[in-house]
Backbone bond lengths (Angstrom), bond angles and torsions (degrees), N, CA, C in turn:
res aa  C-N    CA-C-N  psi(-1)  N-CA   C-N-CA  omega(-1)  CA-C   N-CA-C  phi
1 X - - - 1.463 - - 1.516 111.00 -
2 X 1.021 113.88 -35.13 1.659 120.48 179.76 1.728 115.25 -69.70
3 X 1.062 130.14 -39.33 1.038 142.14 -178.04 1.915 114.53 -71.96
4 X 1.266 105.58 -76.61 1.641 112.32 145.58 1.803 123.00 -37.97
5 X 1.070 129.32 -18.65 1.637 147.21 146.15 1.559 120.02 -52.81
6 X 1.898 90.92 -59.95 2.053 86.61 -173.04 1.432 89.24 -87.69
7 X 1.416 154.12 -103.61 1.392 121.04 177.58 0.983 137.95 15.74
8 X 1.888 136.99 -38.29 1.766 116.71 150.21 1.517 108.97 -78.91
9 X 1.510 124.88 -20.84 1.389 117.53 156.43 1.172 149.12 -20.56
10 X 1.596 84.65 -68.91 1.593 108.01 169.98 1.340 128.32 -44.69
11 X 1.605 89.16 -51.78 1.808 118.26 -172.00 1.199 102.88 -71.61
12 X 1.370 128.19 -40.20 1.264 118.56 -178.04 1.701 124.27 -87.17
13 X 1.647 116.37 -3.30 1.414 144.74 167.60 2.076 82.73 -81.88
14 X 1.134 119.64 -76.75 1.681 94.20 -170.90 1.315 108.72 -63.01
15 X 1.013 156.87 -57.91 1.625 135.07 -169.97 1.422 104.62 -36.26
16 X 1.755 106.38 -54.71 1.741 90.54 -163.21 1.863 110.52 -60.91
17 X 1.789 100.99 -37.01 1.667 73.94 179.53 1.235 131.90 -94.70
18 X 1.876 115.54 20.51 1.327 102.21 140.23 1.387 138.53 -103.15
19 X 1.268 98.37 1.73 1.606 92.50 150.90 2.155 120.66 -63.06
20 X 1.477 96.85 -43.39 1.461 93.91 -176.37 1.667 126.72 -72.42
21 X 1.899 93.39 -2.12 1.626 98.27 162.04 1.348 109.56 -89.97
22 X 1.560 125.96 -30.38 1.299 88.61 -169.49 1.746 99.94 -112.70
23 X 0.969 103.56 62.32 1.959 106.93 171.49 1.723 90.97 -90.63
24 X 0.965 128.67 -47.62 1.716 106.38 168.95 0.975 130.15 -31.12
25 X 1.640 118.60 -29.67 1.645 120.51 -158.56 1.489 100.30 -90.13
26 X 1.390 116.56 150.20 1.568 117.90 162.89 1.808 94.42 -91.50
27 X 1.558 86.58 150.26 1.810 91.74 147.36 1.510 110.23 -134.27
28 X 1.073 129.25 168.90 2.053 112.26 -22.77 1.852 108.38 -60.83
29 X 1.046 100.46 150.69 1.503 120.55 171.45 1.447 106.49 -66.90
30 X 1.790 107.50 127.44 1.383 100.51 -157.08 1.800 81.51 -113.89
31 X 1.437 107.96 145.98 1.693 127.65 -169.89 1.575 105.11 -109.89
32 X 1.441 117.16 143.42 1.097 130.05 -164.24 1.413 106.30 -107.80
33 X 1.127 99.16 -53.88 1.810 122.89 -174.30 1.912 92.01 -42.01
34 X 1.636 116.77 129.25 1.365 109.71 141.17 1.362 140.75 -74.51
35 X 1.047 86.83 145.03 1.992 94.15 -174.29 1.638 97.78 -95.69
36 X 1.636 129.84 135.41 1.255 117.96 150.69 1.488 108.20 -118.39
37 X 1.802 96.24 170.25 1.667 101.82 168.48 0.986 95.02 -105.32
38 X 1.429 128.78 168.56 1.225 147.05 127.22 1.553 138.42 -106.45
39 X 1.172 145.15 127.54 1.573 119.72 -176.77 1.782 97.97 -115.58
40 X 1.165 105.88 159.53 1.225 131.41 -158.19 1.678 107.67 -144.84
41 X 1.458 102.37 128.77 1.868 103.68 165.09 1.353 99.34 -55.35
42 X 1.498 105.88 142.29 1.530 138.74 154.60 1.249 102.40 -46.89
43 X 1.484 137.16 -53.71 1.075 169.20 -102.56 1.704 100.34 -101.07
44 X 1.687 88.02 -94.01 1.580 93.28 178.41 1.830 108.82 -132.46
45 X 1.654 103.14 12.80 1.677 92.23 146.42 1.757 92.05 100.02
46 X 1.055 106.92 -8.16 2.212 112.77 177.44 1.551 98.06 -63.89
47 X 1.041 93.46 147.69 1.516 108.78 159.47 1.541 117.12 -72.86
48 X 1.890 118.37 148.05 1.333 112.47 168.78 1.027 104.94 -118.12
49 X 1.009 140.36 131.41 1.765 173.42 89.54 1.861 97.93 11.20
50 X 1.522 88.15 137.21 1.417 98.75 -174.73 1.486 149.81 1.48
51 X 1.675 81.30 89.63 1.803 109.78 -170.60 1.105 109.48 -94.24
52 X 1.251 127.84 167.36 0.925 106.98 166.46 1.963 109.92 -117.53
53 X 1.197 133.69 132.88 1.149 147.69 -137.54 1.946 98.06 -117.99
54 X 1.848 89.35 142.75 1.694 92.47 168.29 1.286 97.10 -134.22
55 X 1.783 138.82 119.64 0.895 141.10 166.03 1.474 108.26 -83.87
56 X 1.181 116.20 150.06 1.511 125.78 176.56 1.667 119.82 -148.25
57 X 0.783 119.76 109.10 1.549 138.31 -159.97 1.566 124.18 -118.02
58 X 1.378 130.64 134.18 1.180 142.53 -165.89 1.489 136.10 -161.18
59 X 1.502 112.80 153.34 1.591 100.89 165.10 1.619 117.44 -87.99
60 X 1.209 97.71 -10.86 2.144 101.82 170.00 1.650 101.71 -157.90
61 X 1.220 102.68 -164.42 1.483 104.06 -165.50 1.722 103.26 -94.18
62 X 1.132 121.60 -7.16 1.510 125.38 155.36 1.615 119.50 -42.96
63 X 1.471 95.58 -63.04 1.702 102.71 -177.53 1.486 110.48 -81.85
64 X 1.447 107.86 5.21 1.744 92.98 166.49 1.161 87.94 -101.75
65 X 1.742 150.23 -67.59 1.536 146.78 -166.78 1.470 103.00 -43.23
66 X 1.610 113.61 -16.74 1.802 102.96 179.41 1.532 95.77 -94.29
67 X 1.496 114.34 -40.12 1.726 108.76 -175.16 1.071 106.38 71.00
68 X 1.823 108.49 67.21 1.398 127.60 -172.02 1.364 84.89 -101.60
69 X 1.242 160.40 -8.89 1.427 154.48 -143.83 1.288 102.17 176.35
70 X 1.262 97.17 99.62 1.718 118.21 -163.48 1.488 105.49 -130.01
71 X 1.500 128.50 141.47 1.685 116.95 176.05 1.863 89.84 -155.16
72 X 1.360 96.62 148.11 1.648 97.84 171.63 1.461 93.30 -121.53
73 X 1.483 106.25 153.14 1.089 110.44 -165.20 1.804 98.79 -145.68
74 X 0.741 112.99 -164.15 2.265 131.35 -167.63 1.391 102.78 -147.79
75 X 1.145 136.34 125.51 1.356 124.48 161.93 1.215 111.16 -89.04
76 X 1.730 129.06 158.75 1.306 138.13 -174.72 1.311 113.45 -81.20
77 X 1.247 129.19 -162.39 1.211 146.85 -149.37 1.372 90.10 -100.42
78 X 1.165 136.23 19.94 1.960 124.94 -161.27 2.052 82.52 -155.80
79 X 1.515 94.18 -17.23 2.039 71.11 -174.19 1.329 96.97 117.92
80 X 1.216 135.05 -30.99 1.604 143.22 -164.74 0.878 129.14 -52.58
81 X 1.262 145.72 155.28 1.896 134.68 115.98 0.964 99.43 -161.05
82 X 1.770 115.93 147.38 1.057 145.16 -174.03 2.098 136.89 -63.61
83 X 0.642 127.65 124.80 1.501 92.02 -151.97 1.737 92.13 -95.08
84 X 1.656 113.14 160.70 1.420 119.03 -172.85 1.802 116.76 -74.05
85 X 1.205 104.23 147.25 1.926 83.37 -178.39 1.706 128.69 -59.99
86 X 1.197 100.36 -6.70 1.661 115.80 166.05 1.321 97.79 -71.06
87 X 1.047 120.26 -82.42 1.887 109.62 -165.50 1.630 114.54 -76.58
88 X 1.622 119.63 17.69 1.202 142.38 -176.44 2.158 88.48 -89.08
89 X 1.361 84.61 -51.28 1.796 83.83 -171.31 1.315 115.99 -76.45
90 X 0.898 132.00 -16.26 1.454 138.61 -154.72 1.662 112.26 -106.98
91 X 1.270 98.04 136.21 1.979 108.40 -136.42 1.771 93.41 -66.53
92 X 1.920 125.47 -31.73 1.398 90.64 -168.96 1.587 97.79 -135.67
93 X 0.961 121.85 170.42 2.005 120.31 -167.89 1.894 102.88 -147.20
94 X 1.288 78.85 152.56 1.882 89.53 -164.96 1.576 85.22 -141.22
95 X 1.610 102.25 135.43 1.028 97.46 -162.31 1.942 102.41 -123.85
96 X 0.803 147.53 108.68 1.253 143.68 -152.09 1.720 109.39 -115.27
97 X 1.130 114.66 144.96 1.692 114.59 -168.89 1.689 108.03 -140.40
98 X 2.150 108.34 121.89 1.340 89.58 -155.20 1.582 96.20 -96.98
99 X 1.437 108.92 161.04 1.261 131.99 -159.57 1.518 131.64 61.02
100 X 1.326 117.38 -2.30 1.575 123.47 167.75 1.198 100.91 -123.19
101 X 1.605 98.86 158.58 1.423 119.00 -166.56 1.460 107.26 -109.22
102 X 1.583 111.75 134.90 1.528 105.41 -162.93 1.964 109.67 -82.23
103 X 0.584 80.19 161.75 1.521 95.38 177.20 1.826 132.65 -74.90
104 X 1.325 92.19 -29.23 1.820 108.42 -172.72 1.832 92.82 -92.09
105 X 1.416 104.94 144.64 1.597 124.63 175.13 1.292 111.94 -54.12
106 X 1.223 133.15 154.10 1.318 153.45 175.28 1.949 99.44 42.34
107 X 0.901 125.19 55.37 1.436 124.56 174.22 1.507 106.12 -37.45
108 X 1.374 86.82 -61.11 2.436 81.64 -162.13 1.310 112.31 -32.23
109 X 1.071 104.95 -37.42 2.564 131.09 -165.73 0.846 115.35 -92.88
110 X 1.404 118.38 -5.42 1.631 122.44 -170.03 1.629 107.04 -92.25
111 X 0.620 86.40 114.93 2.394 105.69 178.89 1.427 99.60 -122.10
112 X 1.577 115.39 133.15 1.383 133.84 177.22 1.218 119.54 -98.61
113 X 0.830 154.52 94.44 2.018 156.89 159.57 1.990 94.22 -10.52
114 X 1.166 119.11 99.50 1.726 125.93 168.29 1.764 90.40 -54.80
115 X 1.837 98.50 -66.90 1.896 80.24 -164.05 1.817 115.56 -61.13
116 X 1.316 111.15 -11.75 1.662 92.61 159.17 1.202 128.42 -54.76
117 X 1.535 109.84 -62.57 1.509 118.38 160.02 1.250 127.30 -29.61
118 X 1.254 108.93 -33.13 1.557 99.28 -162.71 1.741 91.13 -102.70
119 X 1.357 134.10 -20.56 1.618 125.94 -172.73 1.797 72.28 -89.52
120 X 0.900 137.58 -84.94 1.422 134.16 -122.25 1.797 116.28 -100.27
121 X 1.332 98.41 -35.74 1.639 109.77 -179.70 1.979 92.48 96.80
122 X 1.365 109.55 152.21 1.211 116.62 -174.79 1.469 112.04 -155.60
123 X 1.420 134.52 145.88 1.367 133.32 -129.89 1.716 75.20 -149.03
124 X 1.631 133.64 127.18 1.924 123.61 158.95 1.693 94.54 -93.82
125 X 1.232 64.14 148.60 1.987 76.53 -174.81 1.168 117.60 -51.39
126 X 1.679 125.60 174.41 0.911 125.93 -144.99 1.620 105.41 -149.03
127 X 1.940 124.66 82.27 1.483 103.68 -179.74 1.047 104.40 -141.46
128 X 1.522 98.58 73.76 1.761 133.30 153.13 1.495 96.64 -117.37
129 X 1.092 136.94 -48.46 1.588 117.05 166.24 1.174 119.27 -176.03
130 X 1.538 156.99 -155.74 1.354 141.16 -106.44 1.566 76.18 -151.21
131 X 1.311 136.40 26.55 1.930 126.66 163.19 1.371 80.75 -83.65
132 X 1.620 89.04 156.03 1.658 129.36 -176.77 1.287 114.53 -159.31
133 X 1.481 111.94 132.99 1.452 118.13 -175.38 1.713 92.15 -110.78
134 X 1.862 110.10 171.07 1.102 88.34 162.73 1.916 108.22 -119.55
135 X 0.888 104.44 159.50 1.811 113.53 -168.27 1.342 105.52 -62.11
136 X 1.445 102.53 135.43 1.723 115.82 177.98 1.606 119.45 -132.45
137 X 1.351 101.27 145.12 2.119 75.50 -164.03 1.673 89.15 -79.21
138 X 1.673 82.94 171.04 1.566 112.82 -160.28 1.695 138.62 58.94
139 X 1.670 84.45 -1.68 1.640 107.05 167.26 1.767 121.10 -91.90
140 X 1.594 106.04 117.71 1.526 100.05 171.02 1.548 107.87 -110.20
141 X 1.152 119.29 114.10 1.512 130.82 -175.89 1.891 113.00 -100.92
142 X 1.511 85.00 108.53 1.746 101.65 169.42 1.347 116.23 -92.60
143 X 1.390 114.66 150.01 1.696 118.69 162.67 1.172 106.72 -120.09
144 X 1.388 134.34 172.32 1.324 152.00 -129.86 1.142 125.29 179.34
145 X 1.446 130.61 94.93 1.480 124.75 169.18 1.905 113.42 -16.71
146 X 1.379 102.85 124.44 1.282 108.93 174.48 1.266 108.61 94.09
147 X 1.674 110.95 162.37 1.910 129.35 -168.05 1.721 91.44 -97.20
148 X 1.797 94.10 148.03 1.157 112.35 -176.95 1.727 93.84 -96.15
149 X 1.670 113.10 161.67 0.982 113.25 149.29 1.444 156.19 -84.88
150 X 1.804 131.55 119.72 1.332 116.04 -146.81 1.112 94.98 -59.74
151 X 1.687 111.25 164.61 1.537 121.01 168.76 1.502 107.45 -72.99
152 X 1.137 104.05 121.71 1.557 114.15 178.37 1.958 112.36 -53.15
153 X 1.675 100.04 140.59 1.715 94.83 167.68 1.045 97.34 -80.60
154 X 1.639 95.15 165.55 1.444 146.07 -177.51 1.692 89.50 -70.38
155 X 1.042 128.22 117.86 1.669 125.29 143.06 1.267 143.82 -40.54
156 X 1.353 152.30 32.54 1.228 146.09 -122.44 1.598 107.17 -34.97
157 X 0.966 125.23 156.76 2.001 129.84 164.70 1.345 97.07 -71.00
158 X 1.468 114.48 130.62 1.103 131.60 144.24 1.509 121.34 -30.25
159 X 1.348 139.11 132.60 1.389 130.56 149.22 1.065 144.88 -26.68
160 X 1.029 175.68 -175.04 1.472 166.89 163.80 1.413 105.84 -94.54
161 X 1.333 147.68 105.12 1.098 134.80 149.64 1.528 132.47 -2.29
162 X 1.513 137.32 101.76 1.534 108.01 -179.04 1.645 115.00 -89.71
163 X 1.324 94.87 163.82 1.188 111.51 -163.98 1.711 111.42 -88.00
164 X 0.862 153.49 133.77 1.268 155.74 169.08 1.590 118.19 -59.84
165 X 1.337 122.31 126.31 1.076 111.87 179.12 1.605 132.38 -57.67
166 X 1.635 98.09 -36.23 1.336 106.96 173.29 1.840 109.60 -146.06
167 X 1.116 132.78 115.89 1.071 152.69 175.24 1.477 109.81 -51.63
168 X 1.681 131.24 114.58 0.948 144.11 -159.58 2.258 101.59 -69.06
169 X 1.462 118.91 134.73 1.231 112.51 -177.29 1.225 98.45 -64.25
170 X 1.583 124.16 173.74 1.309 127.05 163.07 1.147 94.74 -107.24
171 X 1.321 123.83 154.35 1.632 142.84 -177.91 1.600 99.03 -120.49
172 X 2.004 103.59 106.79 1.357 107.02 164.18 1.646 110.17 -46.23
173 X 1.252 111.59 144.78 1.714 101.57 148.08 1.318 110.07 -89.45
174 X 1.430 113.77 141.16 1.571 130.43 -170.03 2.095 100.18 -50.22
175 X 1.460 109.69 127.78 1.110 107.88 154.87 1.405 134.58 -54.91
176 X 1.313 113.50 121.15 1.558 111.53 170.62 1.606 124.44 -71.79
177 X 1.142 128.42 129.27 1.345 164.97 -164.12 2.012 97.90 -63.09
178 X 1.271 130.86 58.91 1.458 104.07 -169.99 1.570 125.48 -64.74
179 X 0.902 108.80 -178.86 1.715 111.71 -152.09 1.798 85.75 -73.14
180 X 1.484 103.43 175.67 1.501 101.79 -160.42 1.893 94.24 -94.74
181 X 1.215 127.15 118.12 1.338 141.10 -156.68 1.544 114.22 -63.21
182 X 1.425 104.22 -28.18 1.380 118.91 -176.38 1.730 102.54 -67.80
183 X 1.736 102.61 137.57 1.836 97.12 155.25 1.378 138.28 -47.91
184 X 1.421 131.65 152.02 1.288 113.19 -162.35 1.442 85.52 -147.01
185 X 1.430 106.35 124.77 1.462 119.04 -175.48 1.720 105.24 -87.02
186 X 1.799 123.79 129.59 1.118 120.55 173.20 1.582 118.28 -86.06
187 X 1.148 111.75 140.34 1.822 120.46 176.85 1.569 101.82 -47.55
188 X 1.246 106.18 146.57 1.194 121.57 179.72 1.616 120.08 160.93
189 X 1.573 113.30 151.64 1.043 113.41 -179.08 1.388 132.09 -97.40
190 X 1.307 127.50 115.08 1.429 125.29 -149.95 1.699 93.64 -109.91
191 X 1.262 131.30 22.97 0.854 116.25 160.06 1.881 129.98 -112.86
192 X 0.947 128.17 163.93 1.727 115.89 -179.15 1.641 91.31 116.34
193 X 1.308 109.58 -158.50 1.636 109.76 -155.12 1.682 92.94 -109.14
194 X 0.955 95.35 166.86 2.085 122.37 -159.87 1.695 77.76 -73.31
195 X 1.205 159.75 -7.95 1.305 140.62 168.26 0.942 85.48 -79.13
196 X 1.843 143.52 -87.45 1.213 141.72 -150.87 1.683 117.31 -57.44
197 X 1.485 101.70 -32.30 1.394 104.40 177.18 1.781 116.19 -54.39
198 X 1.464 105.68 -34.95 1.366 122.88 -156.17 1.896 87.72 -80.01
199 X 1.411 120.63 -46.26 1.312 112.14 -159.04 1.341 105.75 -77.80
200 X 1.245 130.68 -25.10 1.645 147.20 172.86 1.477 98.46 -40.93
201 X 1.291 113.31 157.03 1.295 146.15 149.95 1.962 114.95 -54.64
202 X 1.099 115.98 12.67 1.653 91.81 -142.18 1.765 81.28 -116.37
203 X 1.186 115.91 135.57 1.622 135.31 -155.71 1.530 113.82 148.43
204 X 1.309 119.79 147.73 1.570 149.20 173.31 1.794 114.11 -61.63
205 X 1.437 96.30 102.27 1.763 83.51 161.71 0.885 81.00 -119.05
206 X 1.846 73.91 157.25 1.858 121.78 -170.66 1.928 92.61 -123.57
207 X 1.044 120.67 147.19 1.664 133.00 -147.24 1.690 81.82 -126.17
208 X 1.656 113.60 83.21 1.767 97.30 175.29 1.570 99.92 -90.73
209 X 1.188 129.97 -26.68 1.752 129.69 -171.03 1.223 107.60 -128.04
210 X 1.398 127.75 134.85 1.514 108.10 161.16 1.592 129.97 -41.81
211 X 1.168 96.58 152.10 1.587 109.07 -166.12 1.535 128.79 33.64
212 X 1.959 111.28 22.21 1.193 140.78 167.38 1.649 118.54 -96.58
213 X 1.589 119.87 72.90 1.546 92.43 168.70 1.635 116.38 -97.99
214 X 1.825 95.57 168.52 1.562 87.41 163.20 1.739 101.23 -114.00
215 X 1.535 111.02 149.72 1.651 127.18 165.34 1.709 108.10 -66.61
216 X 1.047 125.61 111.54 1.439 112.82 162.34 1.847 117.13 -112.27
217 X 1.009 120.97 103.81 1.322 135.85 175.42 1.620 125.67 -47.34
């Protein structure tokens, strides 16, 4: 009886002093470090630019199938977004992407370890095709049915146009003079008999076009 006695002693002398080491600690342990996602074509491994994103977060796979900790999100110009310090703490993350189809097996069931991510960096598989990133902590890297788009180059700026020191004059061309608009009666003799009158020159021009008249008799 004595022996079986100091033996629950003992055991019950270590519980109390590890409970009295760790009364300092809070739980849960709250994390500073950011975690990001990124998604990436299956394809050839590019980043996609504004997705639209379903985070899902939990302490087991209950509270993600309930989607007690839910966030929609946009990814950036690189594929990105940041995750919030709520689903930063919370032990596993499911990461969902709308209108493409993910790439890693059994998606619906699939839950990620955050503190992996965040000690080691973590990559979900990939069987849309043979791109590979390599793992960085606080990085969770998705793939995705379909090619990302490259990031477009920069354009260089055009030059500045130069300016001319002095701008060439323009040279009117001389106005032309039009014919004088008024009728202009031709010499002639209107007198003698209606035969001679008729063979004469003697009648009214009228000036309708330049260097166009008509004779009127």
């Amino acid at each position: 009886m004595t022996r079986p006695l100091a033996v629950s002693l003992a055991a019950g002398l270590a519980l109390v002093a590890a409970a009295a080491g760790g009364a300092g600690e809070s739980f849960p342990v709250v994390h500073n470090e950011p975690i990001t996602v990124r998604i990436l074509g299956g394809k050839d491994g590019q980043p996609l630019a504004r997705l639209h994103l379903t985070l899902i977060a939990g302490y087991d796979r209950r509270d993600m199938r309930e989607q007690l900790f839910r966030e929609e999100v946009i990814t950036d110009a690189h594929g990105q977004v940041r995750l919030s310090n709520q689903l930063a703490n919370l032990p596993w993350l499911q990461v969902w992407v709308g209108k493409k189809s993910l790439c890693q097996e059994d998606a619906p069931g699939a839950g990620f370890s955050v503190e992996l991510i965040r000690r080691d960096g973590l990559s979900a598989p990939n069987r849309c095709g043979k791109s590979a990133v390599e793992d960085r902590p606080g990085t969770f890297t998705v793939f995705v049915k379909g090619k990302g788009a490259a990031p477009a180059a920069i354009a260089p700026e055009p030059a500045p146009a130069s300016v001319p020191a002095a701008l060439p004059a323009l040279v009117a061309a001389p106005a032309t003079t039009p014919p004088a608009a008024a009728a202009a009666t031709a010499p002639c003799s209107c007198t003698g008999s209606k035969k001679h009158r008729r063979g004469s020159a003697c009648g009214r021009l009228v000036i309708l076009l330049p260097g166009l008249a008509l004779s009127l008799r």
